[in-house]
Structure formats: structure tokens, C-alpha cells
C-alpha positions in Angstrom: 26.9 -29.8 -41.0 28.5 -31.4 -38.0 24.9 -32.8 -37.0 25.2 -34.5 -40.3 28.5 -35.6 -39.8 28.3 -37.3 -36.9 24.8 -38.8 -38.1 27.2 -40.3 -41.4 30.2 -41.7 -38.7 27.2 -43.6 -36.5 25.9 -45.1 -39.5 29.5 -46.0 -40.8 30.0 -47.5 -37.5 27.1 -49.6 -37.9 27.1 -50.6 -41.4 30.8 -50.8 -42.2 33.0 -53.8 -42.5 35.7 -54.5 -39.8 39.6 -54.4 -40.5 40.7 -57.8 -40.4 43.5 -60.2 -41.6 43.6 -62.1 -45.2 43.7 -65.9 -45.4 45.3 -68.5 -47.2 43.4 -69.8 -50.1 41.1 -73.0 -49.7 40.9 -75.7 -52.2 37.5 -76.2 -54.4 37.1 -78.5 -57.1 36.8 -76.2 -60.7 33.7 -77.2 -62.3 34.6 -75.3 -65.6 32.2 -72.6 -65.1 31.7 -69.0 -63.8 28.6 -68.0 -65.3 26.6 -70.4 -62.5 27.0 -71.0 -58.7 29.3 -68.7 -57.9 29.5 -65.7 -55.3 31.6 -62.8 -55.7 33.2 -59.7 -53.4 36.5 -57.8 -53.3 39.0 -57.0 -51.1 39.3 -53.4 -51.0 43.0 -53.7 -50.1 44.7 -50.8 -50.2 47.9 -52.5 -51.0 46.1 -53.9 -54.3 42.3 -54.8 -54.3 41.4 -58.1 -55.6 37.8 -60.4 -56.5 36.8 -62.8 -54.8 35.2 -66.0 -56.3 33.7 -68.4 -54.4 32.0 -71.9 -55.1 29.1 -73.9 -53.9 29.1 -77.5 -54.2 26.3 -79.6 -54.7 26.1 -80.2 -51.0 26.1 -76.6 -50.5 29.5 -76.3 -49.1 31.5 -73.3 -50.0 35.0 -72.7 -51.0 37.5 -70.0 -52.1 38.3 -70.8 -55.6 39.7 -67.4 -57.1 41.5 -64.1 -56.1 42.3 -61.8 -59.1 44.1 -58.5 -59.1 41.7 -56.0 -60.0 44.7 -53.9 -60.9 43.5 -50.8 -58.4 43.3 -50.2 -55.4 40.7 -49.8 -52.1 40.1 -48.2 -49.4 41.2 -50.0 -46.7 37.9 -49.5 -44.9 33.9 -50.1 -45.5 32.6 -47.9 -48.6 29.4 -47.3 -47.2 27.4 -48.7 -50.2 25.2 -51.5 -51.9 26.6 -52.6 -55.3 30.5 -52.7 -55.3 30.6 -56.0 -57.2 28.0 -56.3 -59.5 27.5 -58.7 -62.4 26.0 -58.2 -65.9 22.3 -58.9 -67.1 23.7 -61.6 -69.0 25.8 -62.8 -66.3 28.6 -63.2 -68.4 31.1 -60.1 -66.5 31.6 -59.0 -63.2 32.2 -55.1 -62.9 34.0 -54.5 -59.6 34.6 -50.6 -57.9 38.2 -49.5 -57.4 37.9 -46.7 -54.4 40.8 -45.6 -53.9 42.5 -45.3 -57.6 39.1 -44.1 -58.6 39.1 -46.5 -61.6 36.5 -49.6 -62.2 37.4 -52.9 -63.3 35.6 -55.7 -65.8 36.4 -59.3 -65.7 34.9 -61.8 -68.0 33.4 -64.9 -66.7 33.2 -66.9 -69.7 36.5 -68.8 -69.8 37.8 -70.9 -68.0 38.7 -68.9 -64.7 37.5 -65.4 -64.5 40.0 -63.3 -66.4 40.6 -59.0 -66.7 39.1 -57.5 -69.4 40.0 -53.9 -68.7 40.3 -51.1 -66.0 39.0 -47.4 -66.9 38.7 -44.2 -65.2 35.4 -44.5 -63.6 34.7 -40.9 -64.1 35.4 -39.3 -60.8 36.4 -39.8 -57.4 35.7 -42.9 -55.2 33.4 -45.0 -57.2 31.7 -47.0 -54.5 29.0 -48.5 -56.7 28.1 -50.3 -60.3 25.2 -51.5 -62.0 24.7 -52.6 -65.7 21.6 -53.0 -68.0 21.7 -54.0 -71.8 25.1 -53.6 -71.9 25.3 -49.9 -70.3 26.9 -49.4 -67.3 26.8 -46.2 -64.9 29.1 -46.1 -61.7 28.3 -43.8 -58.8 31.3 -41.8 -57.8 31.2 -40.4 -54.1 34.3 -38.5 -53.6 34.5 -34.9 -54.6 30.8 -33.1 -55.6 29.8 -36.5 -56.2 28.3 -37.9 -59.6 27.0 -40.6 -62.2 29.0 -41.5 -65.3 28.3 -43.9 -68.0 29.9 -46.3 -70.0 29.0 -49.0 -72.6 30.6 -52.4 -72.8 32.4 -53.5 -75.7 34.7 -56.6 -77.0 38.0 -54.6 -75.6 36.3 -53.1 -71.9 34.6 -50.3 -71.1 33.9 -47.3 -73.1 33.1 -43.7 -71.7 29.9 -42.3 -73.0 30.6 -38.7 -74.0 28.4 -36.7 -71.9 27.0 -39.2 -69.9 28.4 -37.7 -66.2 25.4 -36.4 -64.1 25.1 -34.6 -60.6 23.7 -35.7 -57.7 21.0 -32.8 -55.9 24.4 -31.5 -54.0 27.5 -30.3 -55.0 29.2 -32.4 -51.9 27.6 -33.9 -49.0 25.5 -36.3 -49.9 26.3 -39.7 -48.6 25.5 -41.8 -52.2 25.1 -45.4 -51.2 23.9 -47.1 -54.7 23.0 -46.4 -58.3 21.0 -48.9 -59.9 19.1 -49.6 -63.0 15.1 -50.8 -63.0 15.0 -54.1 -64.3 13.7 -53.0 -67.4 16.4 -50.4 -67.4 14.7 -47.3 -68.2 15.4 -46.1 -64.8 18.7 -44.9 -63.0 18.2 -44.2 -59.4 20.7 -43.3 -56.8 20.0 -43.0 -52.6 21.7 -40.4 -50.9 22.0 -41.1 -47.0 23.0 -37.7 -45.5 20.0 -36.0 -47.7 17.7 -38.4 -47.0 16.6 -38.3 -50.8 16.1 -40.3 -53.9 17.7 -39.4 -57.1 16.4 -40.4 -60.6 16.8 -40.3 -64.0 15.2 -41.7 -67.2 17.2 -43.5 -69.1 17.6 -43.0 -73.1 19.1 -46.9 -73.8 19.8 -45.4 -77.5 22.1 -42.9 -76.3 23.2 -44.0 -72.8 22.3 -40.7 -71.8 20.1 -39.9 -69.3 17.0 -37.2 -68.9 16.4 -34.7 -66.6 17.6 -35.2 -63.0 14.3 -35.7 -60.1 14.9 -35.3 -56.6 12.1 -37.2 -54.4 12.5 -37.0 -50.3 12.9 -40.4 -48.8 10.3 -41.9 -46.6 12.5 -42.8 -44.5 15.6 -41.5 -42.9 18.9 -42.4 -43.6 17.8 -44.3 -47.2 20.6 -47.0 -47.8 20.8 -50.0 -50.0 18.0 -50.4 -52.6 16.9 -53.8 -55.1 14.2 -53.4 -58.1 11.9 -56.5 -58.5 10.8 -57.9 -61.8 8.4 -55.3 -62.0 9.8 -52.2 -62.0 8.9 -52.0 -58.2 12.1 -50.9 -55.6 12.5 -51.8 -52.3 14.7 -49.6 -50.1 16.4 -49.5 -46.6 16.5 -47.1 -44.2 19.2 -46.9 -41.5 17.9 -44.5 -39.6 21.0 -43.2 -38.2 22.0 -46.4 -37.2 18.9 -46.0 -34.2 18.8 -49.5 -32.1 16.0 -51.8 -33.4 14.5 -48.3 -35.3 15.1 -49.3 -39.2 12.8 -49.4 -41.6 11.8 -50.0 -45.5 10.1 -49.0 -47.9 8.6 -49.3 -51.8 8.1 -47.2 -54.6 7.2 -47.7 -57.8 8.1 -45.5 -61.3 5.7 -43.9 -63.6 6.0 -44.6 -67.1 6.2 -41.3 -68.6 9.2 -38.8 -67.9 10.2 -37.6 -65.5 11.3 -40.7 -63.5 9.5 -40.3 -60.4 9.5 -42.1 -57.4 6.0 -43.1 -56.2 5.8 -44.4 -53.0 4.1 -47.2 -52.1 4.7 -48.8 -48.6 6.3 -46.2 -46.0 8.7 -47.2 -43.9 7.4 -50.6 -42.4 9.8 -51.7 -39.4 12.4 -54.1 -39.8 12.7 -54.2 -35.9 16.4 -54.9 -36.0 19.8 -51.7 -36.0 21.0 -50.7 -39.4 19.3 -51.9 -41.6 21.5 -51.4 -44.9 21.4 -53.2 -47.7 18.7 -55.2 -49.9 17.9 -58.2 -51.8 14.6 -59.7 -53.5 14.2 -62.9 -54.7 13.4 -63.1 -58.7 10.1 -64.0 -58.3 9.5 -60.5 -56.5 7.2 -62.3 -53.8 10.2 -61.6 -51.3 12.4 -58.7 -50.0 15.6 -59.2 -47.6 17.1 -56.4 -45.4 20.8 -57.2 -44.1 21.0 -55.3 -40.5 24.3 -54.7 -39.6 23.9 -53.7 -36.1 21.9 -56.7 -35.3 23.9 -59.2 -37.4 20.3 -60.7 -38.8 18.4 -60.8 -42.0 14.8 -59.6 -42.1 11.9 -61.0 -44.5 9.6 -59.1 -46.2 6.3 -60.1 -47.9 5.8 -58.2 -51.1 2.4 -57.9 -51.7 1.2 -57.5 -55.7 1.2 -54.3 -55.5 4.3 -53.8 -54.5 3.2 -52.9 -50.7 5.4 -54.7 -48.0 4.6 -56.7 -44.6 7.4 -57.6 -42.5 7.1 -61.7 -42.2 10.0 -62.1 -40.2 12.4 -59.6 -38.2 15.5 -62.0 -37.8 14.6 -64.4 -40.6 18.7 -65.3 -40.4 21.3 -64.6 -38.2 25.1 -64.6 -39.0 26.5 -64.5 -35.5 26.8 -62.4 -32.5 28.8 -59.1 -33.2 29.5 -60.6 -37.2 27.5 -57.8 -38.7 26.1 -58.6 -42.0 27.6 -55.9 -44.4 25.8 -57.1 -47.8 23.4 -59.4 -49.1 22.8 -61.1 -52.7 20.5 -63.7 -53.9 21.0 -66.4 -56.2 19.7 -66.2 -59.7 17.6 -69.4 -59.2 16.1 -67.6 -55.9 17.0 -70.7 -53.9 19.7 -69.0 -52.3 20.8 -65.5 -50.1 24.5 -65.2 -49.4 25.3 -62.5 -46.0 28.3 -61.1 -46.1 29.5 -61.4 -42.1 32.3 -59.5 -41.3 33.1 -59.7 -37.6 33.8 -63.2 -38.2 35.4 -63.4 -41.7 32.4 -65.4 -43.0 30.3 -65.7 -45.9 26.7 -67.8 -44.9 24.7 -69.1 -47.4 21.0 -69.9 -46.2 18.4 -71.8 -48.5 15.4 -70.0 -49.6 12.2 -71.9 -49.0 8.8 -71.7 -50.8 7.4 -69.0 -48.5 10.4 -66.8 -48.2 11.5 -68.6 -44.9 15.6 -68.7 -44.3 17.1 -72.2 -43.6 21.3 -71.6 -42.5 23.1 -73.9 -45.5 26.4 -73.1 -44.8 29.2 -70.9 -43.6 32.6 -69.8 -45.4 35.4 -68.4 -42.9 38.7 -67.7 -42.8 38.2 -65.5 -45.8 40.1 -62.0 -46.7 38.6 -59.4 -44.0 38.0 -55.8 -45.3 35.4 -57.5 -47.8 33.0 -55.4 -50.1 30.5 -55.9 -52.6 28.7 -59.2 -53.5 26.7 -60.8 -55.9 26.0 -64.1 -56.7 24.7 -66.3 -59.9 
């Protein structure tokens, strides 16, 4: 056990965000919508968590243009996960973690500014992650033994599913880092770190409920951040510890009868780079994004059409000496990845070119520092 705890601090070290100071708010130009061109994290505070909004000009220039009480509270420190801020199939709500008062929080993106729809119980203790699919939701809790729980959006919020609240392969100890659904959504998967293991479940979209629990070992070690393509197909980093220039990925794909098992089709190709911790794809699924926090650099993947991987770039973008990059998201047009850079207080957007290739678009500082979470539309 203290093997493994010491593994989990070097990892945090690597991967989590830096405690830094919160900024006044910058001027942008409303443009009357919130369901296009926008970025979004969250605070983590724990003296009140809050969402971030930003906006990207036609230029490409970014700007703060929101901060909204979430009405809980963070941590105070990195969560250790992929998936914090997450927003809806439809794009129409943002779902946003609450750490520290173990509740989650939906906001609605229709209107004109972003406004709180509810805040619920996420189910246990120290949700750290949130995905939706057809209108279910299921947040992984990490505090505690650990678990899944579901919930279904409705006009007022959130609603508990009855029975919906599944274990992860330990009671305790396992380092969760995401829960996601396949883009289809008949597939719930969560990555446990400190096991080294992928958890999966098929999902009944009737119901909400999920079947029976399958445990499949990681290719690699240390299995992080993951992102499904529009195939079904799921890309997944591994830290490895947080080993200098020793991460890796790797893809699986899901077979369609029950149970939901993981089969793997690239092992562990090298990213070359330290930490590599969280993932984005572009919607196309011809291209696959690691963000390495020890080495402050995005790498580029080639997705083949089977879903096998070939690295095409080890630092494909770069966010800054010693700025970490702490989480990654990808526009819904696929013309743009947002970093998360947290040494520095920055947000850089690069453009996405025709072949995958990372062009630096522009960089947002000065923005609040224990950041968490991001998505982007």
C-alpha cells in the first residue's frame, strides 16, 4: 500500500494543477450565444467553486466573459481526473463536479448568459468526473469505496436514478480518473490509476441502469484520461507513474454483445513526453491528442481505421516551460484544441490543421489559478 501511495503522490505531482491567485475579469464582447465558441472550466475554490466561460473571437482572441457560482465547493487542489466540466450531447448544458461538497451542478446554456439549473447530491463522496449521453448522466465519485451513480436530466435539474449507484473493482483504493460514455452511449467506462485497470459497464439507456460490472487490466500503467471516437473506438493515456519521457497510449475497442469488454487494439505506443494525462480526439476520429503535464506539450496521434495508433508528433504543441498542461478539449467543429496551462494561468488555443498538425492561435492569462475541467463547443 505505501508503494502505491507514493506511485498516486508522483503522479499527482505531475499531473495536478498549481495553487495560484484569481484575476479580475476581462471584457469580451457577448455575442448572444453559449451553445457555440465557447470554452469552459471551474475554479475549484474552496471558498465557493465557480464556471468559467470563456469566448473566442473571430480573430481567435480569447476572453473571460462569465464566472457563475456553482453553489458548492472545491477542493482547493488538482482532482486528479479528465471530465470535471463536461457539456451535454446536445450542447445545450454544462454539468460541472463539486469536490468538496460532494454535490454536482447543471447550468443551462440556452439563454442569454449561462444560468443554474440545479445542484444534487452526486451520490457519494468527491465526484471528480461527469459525462452525459441521451440525456443520462453518471458521475464518478472518488472519495470513500469509490462509485458510479446515475441521474437523468429533466426540465427542473437532475434526477437520481433509483438503483443506479455501481462499484468500482475495489472497495477503496483505486485512483478513478474518468467515467465516460461511448459515443453511442451503450458503454460506461471508468480508468482506475492505482489498479492499473479498466472498468465497464453496458448500458440499459431504457432504464439508466447499467449491466454487470467487467474488470479488464490496462495495457498500460498508470491508465489516466480516456476520449471515444465516433466509432465506438477509445483512446487512453497512461502516466506511467509520472516516469520522464516514459508515457504511453493506447486503444480498445468494445464488443457489441454484453458484457462490455475492452478489446485492445494498439498497446501502449510512446508519447515520448512525462505524464501524459489526459485525452482529446478530433470528431472526425482521424486524430488523438495527449496533454503531458510533466513536459508542458501536446502529442499527436494518427488513428488508423482500425482504430490502431502511430504517434505523428511527440510535442505537436507546447504551452510553456514549467506551465504544465492539466487538460485538453477540442472544438466541436475539430478546428480547435484548447490546453489548459496552469503554471502560467493560461488557457492556449491552437488551430487544428488538415493533417492533425497544431498551429499556437492564442493564449488567455491572467485567469483564476486552481482551474479544473474543460470543454469546449
Amino acid at each position: 500500500m505505501a508503494t502505491t501511495a507514493r506511485r498516486t503522490l508522483g503522479i499527482a505531482t505531475a499531473c495536478f494543477a498549481l495553487v495560484v491567485t484569481l484575476s479580475p475579469r476581462l471584457a469580451f464582447a457577448q455575442d448572444g450565444s453559449f451553445t457555440a465558441g465557447k470554452v469552459f472550466t471551474a475554479t475549484n475554490s474552496p471558498v465557493g467553486n465557480e464556471l468559467i466561460v470563456l469566448g473566442r473571437a473571430a480573430d481567435g482572441s480569447l476572453a473571460l466573459m462569465e464566472r457563475l457560482a456553482t453553489q458548492g465547493v472545491g477542493t482547493g487542489a488538482g482532482l486528479g481526473s479528465q471530465g470535471a466540466v463536461t457539456l451535454s450531447g446536445d450542447g445545450r448544458m454544462v454539468l460541472v463536479v463539486n469536490a468538496a461538497s460532494h454535490t454536482l451542478s447543471l447550468f443551462s446554456l440556452t439563454g442569454l448568459r449561462p444560468a443554474l439549473v440545479s445542484v444534487i447530491d452526486s451520490g457519494g463522496l468527491t465526484p471528480i468526473s461527469v459525462s452525459e449521453s441521451n440525456g443520462l448522466v453518471y458521475v464518478l465519485n472518488a472519495g470513500g469505496a469509490g462509485n458510479v451513480a446515475g441521474f437523468r436530466l429533466a426540465p427542473a435539474g437532475l434526477q437520481p436514478i433509483a438503483g443506479s449507484t455501481r462499484a468500482l473493482s475495489a472497495a477503496g483504493g483505486t485512483g478513478p480518473a474518468q467515467v465516460g460514455f461511448s459515443s453511442d452511449g451503450g458503454t460506461l467506462l471508468v480508468t482506475e490509476k492505482a489498479t492499473n485497470k479498466l472498468i465497464s459497464w453496458r448500458v440499459d439507456m431504457k432504464s439508466g441502469l447499467l449491466g454487470s460490472r467487467t474488470v479488464t487490466p490496462s495495457a498500460g500503467v498508470t491508465p489516466f484520461g480516456f476520449a471515444f471516437d465516433n466509432r465506438d473506438r477509445v483512446f487512453v493515456s497512461e502516466a506511467v507513474g509520472g516516469a520522464a519521457l516514459a508515457s504511453t497510449t493506447s486503444s480498445y475497442v468494445f464488443a457489441e454483445q454484453q458484457p462490455a469488454k475492452a478489446m485492445l487494439v494498439s498497446a501502449s505506443v510512446p508519447t515520448l513526453q512525462t505524464a501524459a494525462c489526459w485525452v482529446a480526439v478530433t470528431p472526425n476520429g482521424k486524430f488523438a491528442y495527449t496533454g503531458n503535464a510533466g513536459s508542458s506539450s501536446i502529442s499527436q496521434y494518427q488513428v488508423g481505421r482500425d482504430g490502431s495508433l502511430a504517434l505523428a508528433e511527440a510535442a505537436a504543441g507546447v504551452t510553456g516551460i514549467g506551465t504544465g498542461v492539466t487538460d485538453l478539449a477540442v472544438s466541436r467543429s475539430g478546428q480547435a484544441l484548447y490546453a489548459l496551462a496552469p503554471g502560467a494561468m493560461r488557457v492556449v488555443a491552437f488551430e487544428v490543421g488538415a493533417d492533425g498538425r497544431l498551429a499556437p492561435s492564442s493564449t488567455l492569462t491572467g485567469l483564476p489559478g486552481m482551474m479544473v475541467g474543460l470543454a469546449a463547443n
